[in-house]
C-alpha positions in Angstrom: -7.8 -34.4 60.9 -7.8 -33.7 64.1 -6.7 -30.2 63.4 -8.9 -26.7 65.5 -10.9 -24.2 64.1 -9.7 -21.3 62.8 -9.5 -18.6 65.6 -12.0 -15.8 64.7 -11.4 -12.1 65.5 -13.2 -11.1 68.7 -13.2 -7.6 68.2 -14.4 -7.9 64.3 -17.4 -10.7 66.6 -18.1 -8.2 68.9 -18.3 -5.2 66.1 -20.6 -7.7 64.2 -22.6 -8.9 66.9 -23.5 -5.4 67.9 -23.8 -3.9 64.3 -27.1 -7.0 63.4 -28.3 -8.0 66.9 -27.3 -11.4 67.1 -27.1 -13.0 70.7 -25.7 -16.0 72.0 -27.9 -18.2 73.4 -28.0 -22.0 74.8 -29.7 -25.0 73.9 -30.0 -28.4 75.8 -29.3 -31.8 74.0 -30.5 -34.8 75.2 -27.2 -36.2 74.0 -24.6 -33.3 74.0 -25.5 -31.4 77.2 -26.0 -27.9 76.9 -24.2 -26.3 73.7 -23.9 -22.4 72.6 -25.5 -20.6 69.2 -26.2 -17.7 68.0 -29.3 -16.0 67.3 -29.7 -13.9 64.7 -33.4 -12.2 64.7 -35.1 -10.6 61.8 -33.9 -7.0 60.3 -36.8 -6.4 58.0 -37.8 -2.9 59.7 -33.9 -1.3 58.1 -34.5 0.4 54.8 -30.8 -0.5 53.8 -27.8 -2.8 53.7 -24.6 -1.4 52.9 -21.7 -3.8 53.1 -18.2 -3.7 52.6 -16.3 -6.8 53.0 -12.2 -7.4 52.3 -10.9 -11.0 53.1 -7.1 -12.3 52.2 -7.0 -16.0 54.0 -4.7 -17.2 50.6 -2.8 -14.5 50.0 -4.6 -13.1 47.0 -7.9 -10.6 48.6 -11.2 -11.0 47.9 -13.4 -7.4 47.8 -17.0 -7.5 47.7 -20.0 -5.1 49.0 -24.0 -5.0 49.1 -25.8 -2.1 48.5 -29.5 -3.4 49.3 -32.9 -1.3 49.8 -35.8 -2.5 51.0 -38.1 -0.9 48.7 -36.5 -2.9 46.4 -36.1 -6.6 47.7 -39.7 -8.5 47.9 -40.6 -9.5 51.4 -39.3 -12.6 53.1 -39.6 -14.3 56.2 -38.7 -17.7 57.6 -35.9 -19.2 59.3 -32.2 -19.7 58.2 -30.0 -22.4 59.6 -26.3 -21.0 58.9 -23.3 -23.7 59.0 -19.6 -23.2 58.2 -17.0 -25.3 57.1 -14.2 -27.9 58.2 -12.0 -26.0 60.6 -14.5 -22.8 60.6 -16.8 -22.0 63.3 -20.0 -20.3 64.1 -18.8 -16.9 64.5 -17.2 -16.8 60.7 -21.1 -17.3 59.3 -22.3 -13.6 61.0 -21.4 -11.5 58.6 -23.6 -13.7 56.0 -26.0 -13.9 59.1 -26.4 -10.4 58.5 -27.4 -10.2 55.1 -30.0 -13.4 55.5 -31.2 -10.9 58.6 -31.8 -8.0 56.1 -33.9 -9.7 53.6 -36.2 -10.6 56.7 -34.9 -13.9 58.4 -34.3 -15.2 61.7 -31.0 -16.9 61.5 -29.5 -19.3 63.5 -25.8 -20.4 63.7 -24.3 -23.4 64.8 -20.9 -25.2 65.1 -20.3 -28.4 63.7 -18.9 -31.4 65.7 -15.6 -30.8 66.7 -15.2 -27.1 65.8 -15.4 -23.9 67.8 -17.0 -24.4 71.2 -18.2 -27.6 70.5 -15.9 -29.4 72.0 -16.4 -33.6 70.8 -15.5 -35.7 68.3 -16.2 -34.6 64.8 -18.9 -35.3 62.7 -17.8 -34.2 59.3 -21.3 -32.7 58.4 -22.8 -36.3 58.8 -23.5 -36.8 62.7 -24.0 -33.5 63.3 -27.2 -33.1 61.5 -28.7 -35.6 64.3 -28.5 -32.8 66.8 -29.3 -29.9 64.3 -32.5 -31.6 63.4 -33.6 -32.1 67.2 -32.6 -28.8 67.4 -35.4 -27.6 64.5 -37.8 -29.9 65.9 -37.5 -28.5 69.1 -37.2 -24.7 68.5 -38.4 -23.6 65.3 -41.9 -22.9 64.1 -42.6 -25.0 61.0 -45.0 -22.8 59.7 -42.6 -20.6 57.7 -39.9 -22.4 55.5 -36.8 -23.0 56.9 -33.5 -22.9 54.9 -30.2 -24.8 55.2 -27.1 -22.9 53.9 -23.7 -24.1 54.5 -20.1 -23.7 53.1 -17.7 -26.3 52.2 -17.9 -29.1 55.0 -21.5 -27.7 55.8 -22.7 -27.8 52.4 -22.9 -31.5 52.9 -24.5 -30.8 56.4 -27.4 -28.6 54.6 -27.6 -31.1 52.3 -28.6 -33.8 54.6 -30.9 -31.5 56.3 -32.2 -30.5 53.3 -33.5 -34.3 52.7 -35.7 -33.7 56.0 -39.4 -32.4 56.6 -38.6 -30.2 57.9 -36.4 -28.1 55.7 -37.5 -26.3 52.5 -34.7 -25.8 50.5 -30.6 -25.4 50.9 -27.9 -23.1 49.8 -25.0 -24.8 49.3 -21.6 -22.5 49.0 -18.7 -24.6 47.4 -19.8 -28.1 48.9 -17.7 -30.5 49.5 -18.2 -33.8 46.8 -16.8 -36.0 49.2 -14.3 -36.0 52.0 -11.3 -37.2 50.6 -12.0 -35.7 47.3 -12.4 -32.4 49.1 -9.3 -33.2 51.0 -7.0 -34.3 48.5 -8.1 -30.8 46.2 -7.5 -28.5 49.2 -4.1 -29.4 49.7 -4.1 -29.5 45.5 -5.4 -25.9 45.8 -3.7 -24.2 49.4 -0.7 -26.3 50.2 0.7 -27.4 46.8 4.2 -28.6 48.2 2.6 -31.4 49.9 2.5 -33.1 47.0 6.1 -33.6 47.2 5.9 -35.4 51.0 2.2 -37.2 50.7 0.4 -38.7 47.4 -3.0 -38.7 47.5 -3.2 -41.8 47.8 -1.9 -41.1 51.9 -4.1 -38.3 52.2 -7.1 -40.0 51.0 -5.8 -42.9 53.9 -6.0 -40.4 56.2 -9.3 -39.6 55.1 -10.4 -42.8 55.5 -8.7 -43.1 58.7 -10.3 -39.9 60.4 -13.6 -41.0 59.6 -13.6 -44.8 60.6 -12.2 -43.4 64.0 -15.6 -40.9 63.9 -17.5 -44.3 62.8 -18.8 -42.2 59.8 -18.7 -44.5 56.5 -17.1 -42.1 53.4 -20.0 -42.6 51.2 -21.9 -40.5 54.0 -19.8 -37.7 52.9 -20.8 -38.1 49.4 -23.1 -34.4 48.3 -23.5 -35.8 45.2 -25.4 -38.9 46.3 -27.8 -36.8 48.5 -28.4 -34.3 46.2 -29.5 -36.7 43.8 -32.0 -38.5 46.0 -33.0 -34.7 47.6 -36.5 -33.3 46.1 -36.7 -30.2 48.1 -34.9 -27.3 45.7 -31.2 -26.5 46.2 -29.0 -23.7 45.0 -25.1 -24.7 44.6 -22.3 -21.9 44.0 -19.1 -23.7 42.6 -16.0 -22.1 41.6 -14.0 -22.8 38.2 -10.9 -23.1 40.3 -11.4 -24.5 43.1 -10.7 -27.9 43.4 -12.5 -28.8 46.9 -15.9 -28.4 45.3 -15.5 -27.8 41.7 -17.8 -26.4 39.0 -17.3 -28.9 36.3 -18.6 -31.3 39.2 -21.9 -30.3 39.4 -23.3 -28.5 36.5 -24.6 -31.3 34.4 -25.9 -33.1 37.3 -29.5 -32.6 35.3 -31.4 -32.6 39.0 -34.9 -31.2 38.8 -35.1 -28.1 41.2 -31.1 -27.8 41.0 -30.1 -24.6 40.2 -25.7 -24.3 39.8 -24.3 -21.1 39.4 -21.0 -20.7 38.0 -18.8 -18.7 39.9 -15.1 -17.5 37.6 -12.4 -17.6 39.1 -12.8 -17.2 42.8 -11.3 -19.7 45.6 -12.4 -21.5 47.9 -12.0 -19.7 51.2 -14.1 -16.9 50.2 -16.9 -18.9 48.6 -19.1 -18.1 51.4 -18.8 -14.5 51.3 -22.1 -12.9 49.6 -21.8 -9.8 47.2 -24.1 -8.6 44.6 -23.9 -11.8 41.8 -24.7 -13.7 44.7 -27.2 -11.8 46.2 -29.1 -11.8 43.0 -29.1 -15.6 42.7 -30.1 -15.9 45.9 -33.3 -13.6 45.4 -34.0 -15.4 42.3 -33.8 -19.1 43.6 -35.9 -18.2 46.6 -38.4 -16.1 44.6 -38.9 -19.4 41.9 -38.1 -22.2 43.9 -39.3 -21.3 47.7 -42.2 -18.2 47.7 -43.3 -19.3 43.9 -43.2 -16.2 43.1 -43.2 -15.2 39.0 -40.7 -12.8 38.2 
């Protein structure tokens, strides 16, 4: 549990950083010290979007690409607060900073507890929304909505913000139900052989374990529970095989302003890459359930 973040490609950063304007920048806790972010300002003044993404983290490659014109989006503005998953780190979320940049919002990326340059204990998407939110309060004008998206781990952490004031809404890509659930069906998914050394009985100790040593209790890392109780809108993407945040979890949940999308067949490391299906459900949950906007 204790495990660092997966190393991300400094020269595909740089090429990133350069290609949407995204700086790094610091901000001052009154708890953490002085911690690194990124900045992502608006690119609503481009007329186009073309992306091309390929990813193979699992050994089977995910394609995708965006081919987006401005006179054909609506226009947007506001603020997007971008958070990756367990073991991930800021710089993985630029590329979808990019695309939330394009459609005309200033995005800002952070690092969960633990992971990338933040180097303390982790909070497993639970602590960490205590400096997030001071973070918000502190640097980002409420008068436009603000949006929580996060992946996997940070699904949960967008979730909590999303219960805030100060957030309108949250994206959630492939959120984790809980952490040892999550746990016990990545290793189910990515590491299948493990079942022949651990049950998951002794990874869901070591769940437990990880988190009493954090002082975060496991029904903290419960999505389900906060999504229930959340009345600001949210937009979940779950995959039909992926056993960390799985479809058939959420879609009878029955929440008012819940929209699921079904997503065939794709797993969960690339759940937070954005292509065209998901570009369109974005658009169309932000156009309903955020600018109230009829289509």
């Amino acid at each position: 549990m204790n495990a660092k973040s997966y190393p991300a490609s400094q020269t595909a950063t740089k090429q990133i950083l350069d290609e949407f304007g995204a700086e790094k920048r610091q901000f001052c806790d009154s708890t953490l010290g002085c911690i690194d972010y990124y900045f992502a300002p608006s690119l609503s003044d481009r007329n186009s979007l073309d992306m091309n993404l390929r990813a193979d983290f699992t050994g089977s490659e995910r394609n995708i690409s965006l081919d987006l014109k401005r006179e054909e989006l609506g226009a947007y503005s506001g603020n997007i607060i971008l958070l990756h998953g367990f073991r991930g780190s800021k710089e993985w979320m630029l590329t979808s900073a990019g695309y939330f940049q394009f459609l005309g919002f200033d995005v800002y990326i952070f690092d969960l507890l633990g992971h990338g340059e933040l180097d303390v204990a982790k909070g497993f998407g639970v602590k960490d929304s205590e400096y997030i939110s001071r973070f918000v309060k502190a640097n980002i004008d409420q008068s436009k909505p603000t949006i929580a998206v996060g992946y996997s781990m940070g699904g949960l952490l967008a979730s909590r913000l999303n219960a805030s004031d100060f957030v309108a809404g949250a994206i959630l890509q492939a959120p984790m139900t809980r952490f040892d659930e999550s746990l016990v069906g990545y290793f189910k998914d990515n590491q299948p052989w493990y079942g022949f050394i651990f049950s998951d009985r002794m990874l869901r100790d070591g769940a437990q374990s990880a988190l009493n040593k954090a002082g975060v209790q496991l029904a903290q890392t419960e999505t389900l529970s906060l999504i229930n109780s959340i009345d600001n809108p949210s937009l979940i993407f779950a995959s039909t095989i992926d056993s960390v945040s799985p479809y058939s979890t959420f879609k009878d949940l029955g929440v008012d302003k819940l929209v699921v999308h079904k997503v065939e067949s794709i797993q969960h490391a690339y759940m937070s890459m954005i292509g065209s299906e998901e570009h369109k459900q974005i658009v169309d949950w932000l156009n309903e359930h955020i600018y109230k906007r009829s289509k």
